[in-house]
N, C-alpha and C positions, 0 to 999 in steps of 0.2 A: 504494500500500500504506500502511496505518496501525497502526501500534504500538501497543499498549496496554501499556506497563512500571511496576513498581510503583514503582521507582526510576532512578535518574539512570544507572547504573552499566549497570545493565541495558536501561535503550536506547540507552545509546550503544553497548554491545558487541552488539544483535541490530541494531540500523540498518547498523551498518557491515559486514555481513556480505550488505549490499544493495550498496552505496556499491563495494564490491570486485569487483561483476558490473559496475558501470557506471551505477549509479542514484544520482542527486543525492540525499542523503538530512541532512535536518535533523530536530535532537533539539529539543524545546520542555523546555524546563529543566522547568517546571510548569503544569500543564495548562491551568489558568484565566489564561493572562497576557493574553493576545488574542484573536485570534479564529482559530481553528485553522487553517479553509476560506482564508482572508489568504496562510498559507504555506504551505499543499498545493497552490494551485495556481502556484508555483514551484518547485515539488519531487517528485522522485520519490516517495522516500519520508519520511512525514514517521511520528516515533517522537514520542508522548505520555508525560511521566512524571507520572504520578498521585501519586507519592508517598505511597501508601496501606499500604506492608508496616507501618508503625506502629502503625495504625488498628487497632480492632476490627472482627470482621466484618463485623457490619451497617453502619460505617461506610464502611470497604470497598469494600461493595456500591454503595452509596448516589454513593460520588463517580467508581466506576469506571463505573456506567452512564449517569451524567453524562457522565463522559470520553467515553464513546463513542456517547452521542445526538448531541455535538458534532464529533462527526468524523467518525463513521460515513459507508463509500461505499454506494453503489447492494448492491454484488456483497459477502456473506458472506465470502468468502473471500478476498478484500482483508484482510480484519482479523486481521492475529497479535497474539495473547497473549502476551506474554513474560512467563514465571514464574523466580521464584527455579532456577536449577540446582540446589538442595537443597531446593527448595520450604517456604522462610520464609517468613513473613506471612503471606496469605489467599489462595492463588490456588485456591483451591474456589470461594470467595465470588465471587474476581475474575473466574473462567470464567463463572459464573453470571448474575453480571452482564453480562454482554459480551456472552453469546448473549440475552441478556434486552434490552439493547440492539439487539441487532441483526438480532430476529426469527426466529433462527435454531436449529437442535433439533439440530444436530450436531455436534460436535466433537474433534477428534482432537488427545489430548495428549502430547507427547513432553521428558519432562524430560531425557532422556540427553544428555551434552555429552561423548563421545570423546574429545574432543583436552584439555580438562580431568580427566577422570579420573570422570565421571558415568558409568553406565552401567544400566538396570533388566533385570530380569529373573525373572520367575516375578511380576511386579508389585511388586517390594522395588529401590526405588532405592539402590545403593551406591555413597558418599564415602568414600573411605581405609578407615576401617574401622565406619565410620555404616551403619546400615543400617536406610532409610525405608519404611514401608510406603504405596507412593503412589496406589495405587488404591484403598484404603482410605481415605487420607486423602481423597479425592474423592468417593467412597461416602458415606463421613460427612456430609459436608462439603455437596451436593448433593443438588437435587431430584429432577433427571433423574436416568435410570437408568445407572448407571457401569457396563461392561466392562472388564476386562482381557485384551490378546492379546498372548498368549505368542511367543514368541522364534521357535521353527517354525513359526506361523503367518506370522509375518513375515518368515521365510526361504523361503516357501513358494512366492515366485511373486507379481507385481503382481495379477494376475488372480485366483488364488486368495485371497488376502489380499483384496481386493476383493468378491467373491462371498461372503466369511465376513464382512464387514462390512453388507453387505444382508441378509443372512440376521438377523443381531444385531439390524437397523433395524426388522426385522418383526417382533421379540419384545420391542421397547421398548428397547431400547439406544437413549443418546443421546451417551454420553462415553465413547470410549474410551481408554482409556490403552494405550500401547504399548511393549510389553517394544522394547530396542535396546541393543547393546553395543560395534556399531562405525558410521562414517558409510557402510556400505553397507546397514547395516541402515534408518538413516534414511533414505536415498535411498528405498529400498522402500515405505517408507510414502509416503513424496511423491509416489511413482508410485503408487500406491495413491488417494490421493487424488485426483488429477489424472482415474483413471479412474470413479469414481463421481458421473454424473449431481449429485446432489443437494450444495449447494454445504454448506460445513464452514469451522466457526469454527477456525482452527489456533495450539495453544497450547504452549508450549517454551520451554524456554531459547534460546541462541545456537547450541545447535549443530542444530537443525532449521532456526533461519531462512537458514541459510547455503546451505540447498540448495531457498528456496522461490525462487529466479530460474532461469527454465526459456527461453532465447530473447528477453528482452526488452532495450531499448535508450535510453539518457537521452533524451530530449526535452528534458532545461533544462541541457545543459551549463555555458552561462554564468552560473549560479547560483552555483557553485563558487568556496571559497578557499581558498587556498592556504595552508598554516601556513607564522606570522609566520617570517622569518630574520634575518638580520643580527650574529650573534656575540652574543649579549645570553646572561644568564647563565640559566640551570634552578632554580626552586624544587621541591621535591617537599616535598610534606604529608601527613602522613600520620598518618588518626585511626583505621584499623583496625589489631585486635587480634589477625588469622590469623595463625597462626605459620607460614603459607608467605609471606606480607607480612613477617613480622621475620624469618626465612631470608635472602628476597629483597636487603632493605638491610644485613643485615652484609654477603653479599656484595657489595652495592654499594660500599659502603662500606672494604673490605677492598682491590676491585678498582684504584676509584680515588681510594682517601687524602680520601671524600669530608666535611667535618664535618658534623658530628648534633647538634641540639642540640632538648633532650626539653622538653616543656611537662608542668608541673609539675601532674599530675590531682588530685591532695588537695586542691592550693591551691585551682584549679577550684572543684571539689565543692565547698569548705567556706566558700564564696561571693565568693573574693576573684579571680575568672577573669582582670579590668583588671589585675590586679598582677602572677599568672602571665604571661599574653601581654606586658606590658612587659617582665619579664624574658628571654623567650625573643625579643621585638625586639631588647635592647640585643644579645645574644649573638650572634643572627643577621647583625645587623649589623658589629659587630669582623668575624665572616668574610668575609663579602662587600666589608669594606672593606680587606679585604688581597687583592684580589685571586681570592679561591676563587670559580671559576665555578659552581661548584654546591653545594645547600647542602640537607640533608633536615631539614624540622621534624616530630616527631613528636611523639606521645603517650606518657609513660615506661611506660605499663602495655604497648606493645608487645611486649615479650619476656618480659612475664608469664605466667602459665596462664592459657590462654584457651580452652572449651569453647563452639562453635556450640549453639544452638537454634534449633528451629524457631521459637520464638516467644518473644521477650524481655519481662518485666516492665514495666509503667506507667515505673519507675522506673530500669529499664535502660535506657529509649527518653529518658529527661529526663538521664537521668547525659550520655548520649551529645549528646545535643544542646545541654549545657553546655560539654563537649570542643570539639564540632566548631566552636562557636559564637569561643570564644577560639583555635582553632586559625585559623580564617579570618580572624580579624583583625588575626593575625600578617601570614599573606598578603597583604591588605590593605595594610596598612601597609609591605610589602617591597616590595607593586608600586610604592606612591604614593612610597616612598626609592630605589628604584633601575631601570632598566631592563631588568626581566624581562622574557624571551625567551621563556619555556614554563612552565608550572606542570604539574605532575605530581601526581594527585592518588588515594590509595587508599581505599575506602571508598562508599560509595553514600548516605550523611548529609555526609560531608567533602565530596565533588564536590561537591552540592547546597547546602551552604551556602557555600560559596568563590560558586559563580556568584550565590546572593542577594545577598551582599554585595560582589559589584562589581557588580549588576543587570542581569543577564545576560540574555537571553531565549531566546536557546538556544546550539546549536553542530551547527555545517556538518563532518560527518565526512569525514575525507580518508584514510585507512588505518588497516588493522589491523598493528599492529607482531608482537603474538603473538596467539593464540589468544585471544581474549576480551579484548584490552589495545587499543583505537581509539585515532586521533588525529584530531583537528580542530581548528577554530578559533572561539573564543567573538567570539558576531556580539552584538551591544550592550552599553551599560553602559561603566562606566570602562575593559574589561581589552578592550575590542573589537577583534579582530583577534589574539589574541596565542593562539598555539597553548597546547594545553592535551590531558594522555594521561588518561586514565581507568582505572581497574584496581578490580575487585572482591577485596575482599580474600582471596579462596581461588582466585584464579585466577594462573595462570602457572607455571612453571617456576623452580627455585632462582635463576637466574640474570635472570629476566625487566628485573629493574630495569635491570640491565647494558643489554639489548636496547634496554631502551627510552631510555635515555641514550644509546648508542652510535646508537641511530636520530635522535633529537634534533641530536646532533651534527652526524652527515651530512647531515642539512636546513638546517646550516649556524646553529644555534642552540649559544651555549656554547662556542665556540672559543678562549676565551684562552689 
C-alpha cells in the first residue's frame, strides 16, 4: 500500500492505522529525499508526505502527480489519498492528480473520522460547529464528474450500495463522496468497494484507512523499531494554535507540574527568530537542568483566538514557517544539550520541520497511542532512533497529552 498525504501529521496518523493490523509501515518525511521503490520494498506500507497543503493548486497538482508516478503500484487500489479531516489545502486538486497519476477514473472519498468528531452527511462535512460543504468542494474543484451518497444509501446494504455505485458509473460518475457518521458506516463502504469489479482510487482521512486491512499479514517483520527507552527525558513542541492543543497542555501541565516555556512570536515575526529561540534555550535549559523530566516549548499565541481555514494566506503559511523554523531549533539545540528520550510534536509544519532539521528521512511507526496520535521512531539524521508522537492539532481528547506522556513513560522513556 502507498500513501499519498499532504502533510507529515497526516501520514503518520493514516500509516499507522496499517502498522496496528500488523503491516511494517514507514512515513518518508518528504517525498523527493530518495528513491521511494528503495523502501517499499522493505515495507509494508510505505506513507509519502508531499507536503503540498501550502501550495497553490496547480502547484499541488503538479508535485502530487509526481509523488505518485514515483510510487505508484501495479493495482489502483493500493493507492490511499489521505486528505485533511477538515479538508484544508487542495485535496480536489490532490484527488485529481492521483487518479491522473494512476490511470484510474474512480474514486471513493470518505473524509469522516468518528473517533475525532468528523462526520458528513447530506454531503456537508461537520467539525464542532464548522460546517463544510464537501462534495461541493470536489464538484468545484474537479474534472470528473462528482457524486454525493447519502447516508441511506450507505446504510442500505454492501450490495445495494454497490449496485447504486455502477449504476452512477454509467451516467458519468467518477468521484464519489460519501455521507458517514459512525465506523460502521465506513466499514460499509469498504465493503462496498471491495465488491465492485473495477479497481478505485480510495481517498480519506484516518478514519477510512483504518479499516482498508481486510486478512492480510507482515512479510518484513524485521524491518521494525522499536521506540528508543532508557529513562531519558520528553521534549514536546508545540507550534499549533487548536485550542483542543492549548486544552490539551494546560491539562498536561496542571496534571503533572509540567514547565512551559512560550517562544516569543513578535520577536519571530519582526525578524529577530536567533534571539527569540536563545531565549527560550536559556529557559528550557535552567529546567531540564534541575532535574524536570519533561519540558513543553510552545508558541505564546497558543491560547490565543484561533479560527481554522480551509485555506491560509501566502503570508499565514510564511508567518508559520518562521515559528516553526525557530521552534525546531530550540529542539535542536535541546537534543544536541541533553539526552532526549522522545520529542513530542503538534502540528503538521512543526513535525516537519523538527525532522529537516535533525535530517531525518523518515519514521518506522510502532503504535497509535489515541485516535489519530502515532508513535514511532525517526530512522536517520542526528535524532536517529529516538522515538518521537505526532498529533494534529485538532485531534484528540482534553486529556490526550496526558495519554501520551503517561504512554511514553511506560515504554520506559522519562522516568526520573
Amino acid at each position: 500500500m502507498v500513501i499519498i498525504a499532504d502533510d507529515l501529521t497526516g501520514a503518520n496518523d493514516s500509516a499507522v492505522q496499517f502498522k496496528k493490523k500488523g503491516l511494517s509501515s514507514f512515513v518518508k518525511v518528504l517525498f523527493d529525499q530518495d528513491a521511494p521503490n528503495d523502501i517499499a520494498e522493505s515495507y509494508d506500507v510505505l506513507a509519502i508526505n508531499t507536503d503540498s497543503r501550502p501550495l497553490s493548486s496547480k502547484e499541488a497538482y503538479e508535485r502530487v502527480l509526481k509523488a505518485t508516478r514515483l510510487a505508484v503500484p501495479g493495482d489502483p487500489s493500493k493507492i490511499y489519498k489521505k486528505i485533511d479531516s477538515v479538508l484544508r489545502g487542495n485535496p480536489d486538486a490532490e484527488l485529481e492528480a492521483t487518479m491522473d497519476a494512476a490511470s484510474c477514473d474512480l474514486a471513493f472519498v470518505v473524509p469522516s473520522f468518528p473517533d475525532n468528531g468528523r462526520s458528513v452527511v447530506d454531503g456537508v462535512l461537520t467539525v464542532d460547529d464548522r460546517k463544510i460543504d464537501a462534495v461541493g468542494l470536489f464538484a468545484k474543484g474537479m474534472r470528473r464528474k462528482v457524486v454525493g451518497v447519502a447516508l441511506a444509501d450507505v446504510r442500505s446494504g454492501a450490495e445495494r450500495l454497490a449496485a447504486k455505485i455502477v449504476s452512477a458509473r454509467a451516467e458519468g460518475g467518477s468521484v464519489f463522496v460519501f455521507d458517514a457518521e459512525t465506523d460502521a458506516d465506513i466499514a460499509a463502504i469498504r465493503d462496498c468497494a471491495l465488491k465492485i469489479p473495477e479497481s478505485a482510487i480510495l481517498c480519506g482521512s484516518a478514519g477510512l484507512a483504518k479499516f482498508l486491512v481486510v486478512g492480510e499479514k507482515s512479510r518484513s517483520a524485521g524491518s521494525r523499531r522499536a521506540l528508543s527507552l532508557g529513562g531519558k527525558p520528553i521534549l514536546i513542541a508545540i507550534g499549533s494554535r487548536h485550542e483542543s492543543t492549548a486544552t490539551q497542555i494546560k491539562n498536561a501541565v496542571s496534571f503533572f507540574s509540567i514547565p512551559l516555556v512560550t517562544l516569543e512570536s513578535a520577536r519571530v515575526l519582526s525578524g529577530d527568530g536567533a534571539g527569540a529561540a536563545d531565549a527560550v534555550f536559556s529557559a528550557a535549559c535552567a529546567h531540564f537542568e534541575s532535574s524536570s523530566p519533561i519540558l513543553i516549548v510552545a508558541v505564546d499565541t497558543l491560547f490565543g483566538k484561533y479560527t481554522p481555514v480551509l485555506r491560509e494566506t501566502e503570508k499565514d503559511y510564511e508567518d508559520a514557517r518562521l515559528l516553526v523554523e525557530a521552534l525546531s531549533a530550540v529542539v535542536v539545540r535541546m537534543f544536541s544539550s541533553f539526552s532526549i528520550g522522545a520529542i513530542v510534536s503538534s502540528g503538521g509544519d512543526t513535525s516537519l520541520e523538527i525532522c529537516r532539521a535533525f535530517g531525518v528521512s523518515g519514521i518506522d511507526l510502532e503504535d497509535e497511542i489515541a485516535p489519530g496520535i502515532p508513535a514511532g521512531t525517526l530512522i536517520g539524521g542526528r535524532a536517529d532512533g529516538t522515538a518521537i508522537v505526532t498529533k494534529s492539532g485538532g485531534f484528540g481528547s482534553p486529556d490526550a497529552m496526558i495519554q501520551i506522556i503517561e504512554y511514553l513513560q511506560r515504554k520506559g522513556v522519562s522516568q526520573k
